[in-house]
C-alpha positions as CSV (number, residue, x, y, z in Angstrom):
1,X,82.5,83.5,44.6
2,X,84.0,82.0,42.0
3,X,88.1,83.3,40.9
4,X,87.9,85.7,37.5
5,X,89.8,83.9,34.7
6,X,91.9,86.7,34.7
7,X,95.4,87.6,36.7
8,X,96.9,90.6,37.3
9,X,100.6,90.8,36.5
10,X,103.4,93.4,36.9
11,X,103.2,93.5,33.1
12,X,99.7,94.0,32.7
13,X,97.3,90.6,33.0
14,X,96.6,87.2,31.8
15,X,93.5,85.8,30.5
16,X,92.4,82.4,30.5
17,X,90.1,82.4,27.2
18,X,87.9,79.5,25.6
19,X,87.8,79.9,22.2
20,X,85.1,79.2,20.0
21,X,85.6,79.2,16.7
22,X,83.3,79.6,13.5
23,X,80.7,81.5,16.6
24,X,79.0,83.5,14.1
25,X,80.0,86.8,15.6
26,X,83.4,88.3,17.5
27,X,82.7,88.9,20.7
28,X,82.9,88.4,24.6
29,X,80.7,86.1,25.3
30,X,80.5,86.0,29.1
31,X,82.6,83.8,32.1
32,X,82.3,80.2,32.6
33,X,83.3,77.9,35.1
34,X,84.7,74.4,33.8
35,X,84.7,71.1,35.4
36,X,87.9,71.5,37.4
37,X,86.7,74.6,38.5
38,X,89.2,76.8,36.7
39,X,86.7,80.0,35.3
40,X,87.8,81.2,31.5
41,X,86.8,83.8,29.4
42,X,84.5,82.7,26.6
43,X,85.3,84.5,23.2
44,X,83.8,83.5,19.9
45,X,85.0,84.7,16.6
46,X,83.7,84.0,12.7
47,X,87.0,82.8,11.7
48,X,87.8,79.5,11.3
49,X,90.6,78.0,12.9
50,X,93.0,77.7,10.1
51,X,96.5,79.3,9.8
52,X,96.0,81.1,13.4
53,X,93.1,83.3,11.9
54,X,90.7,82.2,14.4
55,X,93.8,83.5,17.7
56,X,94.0,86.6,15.7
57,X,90.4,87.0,15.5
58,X,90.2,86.3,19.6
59,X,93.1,88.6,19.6
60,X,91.7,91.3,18.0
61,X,87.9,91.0,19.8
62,X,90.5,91.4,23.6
63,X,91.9,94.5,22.2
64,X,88.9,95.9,21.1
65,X,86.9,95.2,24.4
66,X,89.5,97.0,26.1
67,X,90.6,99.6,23.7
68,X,94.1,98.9,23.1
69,X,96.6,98.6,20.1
70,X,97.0,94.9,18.6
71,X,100.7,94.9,20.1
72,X,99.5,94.7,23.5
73,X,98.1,91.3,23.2
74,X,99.8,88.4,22.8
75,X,98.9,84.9,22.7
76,X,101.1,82.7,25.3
77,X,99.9,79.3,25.5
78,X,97.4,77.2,23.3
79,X,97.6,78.1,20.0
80,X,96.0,75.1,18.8
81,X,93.8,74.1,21.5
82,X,90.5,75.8,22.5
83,X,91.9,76.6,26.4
84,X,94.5,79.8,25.1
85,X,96.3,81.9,27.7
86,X,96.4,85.9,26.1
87,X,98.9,88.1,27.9
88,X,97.7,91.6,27.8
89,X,100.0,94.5,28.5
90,X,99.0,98.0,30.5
91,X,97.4,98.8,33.9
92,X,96.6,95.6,35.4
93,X,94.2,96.4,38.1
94,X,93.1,99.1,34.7
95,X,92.6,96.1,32.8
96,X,91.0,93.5,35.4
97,X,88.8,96.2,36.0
98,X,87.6,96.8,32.7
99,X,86.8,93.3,32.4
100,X,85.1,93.1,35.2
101,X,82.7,96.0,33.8
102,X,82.5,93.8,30.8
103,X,81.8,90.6,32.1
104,X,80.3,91.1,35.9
105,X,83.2,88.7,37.6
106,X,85.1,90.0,40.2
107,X,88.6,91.6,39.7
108,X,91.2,89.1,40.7
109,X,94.0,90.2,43.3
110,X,96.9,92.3,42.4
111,X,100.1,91.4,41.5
């Protein structure tokens, strides 16, 4: 069993993402496990990544899936590479859960 590239936090969770830009659609597009084993959430967006359109895109297809306001997600790491870290603020175990239902990886432990 592989670990969920999500982490629950006192503050909500953190989500490892894998961005792909110019995808064609926004949306989820499933778990995958990389090379040095880490697991990330893959999320492609239209947008292209110019002038942080394509994180705000990503941004806005995380709020979406779990159906809260933009100012709960905030992009902490990776704004110009494809591996981003997005902090997401709520019910952690809430959240993790939800993302399991979306995504069929198991919740990660509690914070």
């Amino acid at each position: 069993m592989t670990t969920p590239p999500w982490r629950v936090t006192p503050a909500g969770i953190e989500v490892r993402v894998r961005a792909t830009p110019r995808g064609g659609r926004d949306a989820l597009d499933g778990v995958e496990t990389r090379d040095d084993g880490a697991a990330v959430l893959k999320v492609r967006v239209r947008a292209a990544p110019e002038d942080g359109a394509a994180n705000a895109a990503i941004r806005d297809v995380l709020r979406r899936a779990l159906g809260l306001p933009a100012s709960a997600v905030t992009l902490a790491a990776g704004a110009t590479a494809r591996i981003k870290l997005f902090r997401i603020a709520g019910d952690g175990p809430a959240l993790a859960e939800r993302l399991h239902s979306l995504t069929g990886e198991t919740p990660a432990g509690r914070a």
